[in-house]
C-alpha positions, 0 to 999 in steps of 0.5 A: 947690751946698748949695742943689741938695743941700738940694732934693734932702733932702740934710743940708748943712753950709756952712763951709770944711774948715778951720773945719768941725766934725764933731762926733760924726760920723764917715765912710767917705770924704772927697772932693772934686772939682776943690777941694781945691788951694783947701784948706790941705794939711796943715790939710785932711787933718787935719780929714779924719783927724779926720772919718774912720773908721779904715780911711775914704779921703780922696781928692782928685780933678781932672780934667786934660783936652786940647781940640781945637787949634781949640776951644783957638784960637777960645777962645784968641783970644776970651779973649785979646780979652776979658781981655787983660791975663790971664797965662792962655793958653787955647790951651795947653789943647791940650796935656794940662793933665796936667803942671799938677796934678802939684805939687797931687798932690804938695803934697796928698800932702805935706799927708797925710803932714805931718797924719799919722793916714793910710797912705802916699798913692796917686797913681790915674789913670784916662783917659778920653774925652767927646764934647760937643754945642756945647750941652753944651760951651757951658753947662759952658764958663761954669763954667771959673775963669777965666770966672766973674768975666768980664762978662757981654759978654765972657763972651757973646763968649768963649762965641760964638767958642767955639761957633763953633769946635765948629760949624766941627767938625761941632757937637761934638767928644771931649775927652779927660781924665785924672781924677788923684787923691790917696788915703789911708786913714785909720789908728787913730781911732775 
């Protein structure tokens, strides 16, 4: 991601929240995108009350979302026979994964009040659909965390079975998400 934001003249640092150092530097925003629950809660939203205007927003996004039943159940079965020793079930994505981001809103939000420096945390919801051709959902389906470590052959065949089920459906079908966050305000600083 840095490498694309450099290409772009974007000023990029590389380091973990944790370790950054903001200097001099000071923010309107710190957010981030299906990543801060790899972020220690309370050590991150310090280092964000610290890199933060008074008044600036932290704010922590993640994307619940509900797959089709038969997308879930080809990519289900694909998985289960590529990784059958894994914990994950890929056919519960049928069912909103909504449920499954509440304790990383509620640890986030815990870390916010524990880093202080910050105004009561909010909890934003906002829902909303996404119709994918099989070619759009085939070159984001890699991208899952739970395929990335996959080899190459058993990701092959995950991503075939996959598209065979978007293709049974017509070639594409609408997801539909709920974007969820945590949001604070950054009190007194400079």
């Amino acid at each position: 991601m840095a490498d694309v934001a450099r290409r772009f003249g974007v000023e990029v640092d590389v380091a973990t929240v944790e370790d950054w150092e903001p200097a001099d530097r000071r923010f309107h925003a710190v957010t981030a995108g299906q990543a801060w629950h790899w972020v220690d809660p309370v050590a991150g939203a310090a280092k964000a009350a610290q890199a933060l205007r008074s008044g600036g927003l932290l704010a922590a996004f993640w994307n619940a979302f509900r797959l089709p039943p038969e997308v879930a159940e080809a990519f289900g079965t694909a998985y289960r026979r590529a990784v059958p020793d894994s914990p994950f079930n890929p056919r519960a994505m049928a069912k909103s994964t909504l449920d499954a981001y509440a304790a990383m809103l509620t640890k986030s939000a815990d870390g916010i009040r524990k880093a202080g420096g910050f105004g009561e945390p909010e909890q934003w919801r906002f829902d909303w659909e996404w119709s994918y051709t099989r070619d759009a959902w085939l070159d984001q389906l890699p991208t899952y965390g739970i395929l990335t470590g996959l080899a190459p052959d058993k990701l092959a065949e995950v991503v075939r079975e996959a598209g065979a089920a978007v293709d049974a459906l017509g070639g594409s079908f609408t997801m539909h998400y709920a974007t969820v966050a945590v949001a604070a305000t950054r009190t007194g600083g400079a």
